[in-house]
C-alpha positions in Angstrom: -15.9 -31.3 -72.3 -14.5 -34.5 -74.3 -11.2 -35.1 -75.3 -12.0 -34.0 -79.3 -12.9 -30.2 -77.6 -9.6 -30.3 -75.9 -7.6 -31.0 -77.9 -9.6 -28.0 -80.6 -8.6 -25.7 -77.4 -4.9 -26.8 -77.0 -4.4 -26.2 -80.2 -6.7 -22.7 -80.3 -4.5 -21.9 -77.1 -1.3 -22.5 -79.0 -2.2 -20.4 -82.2 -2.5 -17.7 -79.6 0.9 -18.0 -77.8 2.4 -17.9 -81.4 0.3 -15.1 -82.1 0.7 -13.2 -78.7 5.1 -14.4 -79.0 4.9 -12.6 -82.2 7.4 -9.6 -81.8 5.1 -7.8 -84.5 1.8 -8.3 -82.3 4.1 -6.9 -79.2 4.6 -3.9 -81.1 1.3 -3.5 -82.2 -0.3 -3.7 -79.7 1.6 -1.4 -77.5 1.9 1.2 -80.8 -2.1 1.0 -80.5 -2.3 1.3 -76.9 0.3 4.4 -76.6 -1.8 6.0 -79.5 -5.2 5.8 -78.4 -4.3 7.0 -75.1 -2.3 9.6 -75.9 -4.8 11.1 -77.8 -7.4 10.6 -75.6 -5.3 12.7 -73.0 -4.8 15.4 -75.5 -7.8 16.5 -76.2 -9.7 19.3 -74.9 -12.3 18.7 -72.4 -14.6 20.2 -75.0 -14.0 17.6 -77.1 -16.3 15.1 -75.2 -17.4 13.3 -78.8 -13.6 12.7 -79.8 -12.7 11.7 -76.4 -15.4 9.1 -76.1 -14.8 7.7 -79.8 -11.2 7.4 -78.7 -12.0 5.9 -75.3 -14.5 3.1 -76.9 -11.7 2.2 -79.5 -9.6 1.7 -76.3 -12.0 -0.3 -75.3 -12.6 -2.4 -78.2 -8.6 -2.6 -78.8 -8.6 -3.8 -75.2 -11.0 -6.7 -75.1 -9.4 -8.0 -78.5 -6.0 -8.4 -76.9 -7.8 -9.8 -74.0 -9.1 -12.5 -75.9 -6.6 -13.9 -77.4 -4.9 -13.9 -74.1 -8.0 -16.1 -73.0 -8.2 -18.1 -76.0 -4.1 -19.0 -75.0 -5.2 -19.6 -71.3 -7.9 -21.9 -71.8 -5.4 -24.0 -74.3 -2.7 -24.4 -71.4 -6.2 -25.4 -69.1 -7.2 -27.8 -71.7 -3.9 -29.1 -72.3 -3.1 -29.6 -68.6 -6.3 -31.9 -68.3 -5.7 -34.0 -71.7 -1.8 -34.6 -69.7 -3.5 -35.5 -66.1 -6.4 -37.8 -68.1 -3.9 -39.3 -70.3 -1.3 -40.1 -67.5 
């Protein structure tokens, strides 16, 4: 990777901290969280086409937060090797 895709990573990575930081992001993510699996553990056990609907949105909700998370840890990586290149 050259310096130019780097630096478009460090800063990637740091629109995610901001976004991940963000008090209202905290909140939404754990409001979506608590939500999907409470009602995933409240329904029946004959409800086995809500309860997958609700467990795929889980999913889904999951791997969004997860990649911002990523997004922010592959800025710090790419900002750590612009710092050791750069001196």
């Amino acid at each position: 990777m050259d310096d130019h895709a780097r630096i478009k990573e460090r800063e990637r990575g740091h629109q995610a901290k901001i976004i991940l930081d963000s008090p209202l992001w905290q909140e939404a993510k754990q409001t979506i969280t608590d939500g999907l699996s409470e009602a995933w553990q409240t329904t029946a056990m004959t409800q086995g086409d809500e309860r997958e609907t609700i467990y795929q949105m889980l999913i889904a909700a999951t791997a969004v937060f997860d990649h911002i998370e990523t997004v922010m840890k592959t800025g710090e990586m790419a900002e750590i090797q612009l710092e050791e290149k750069n001196g």
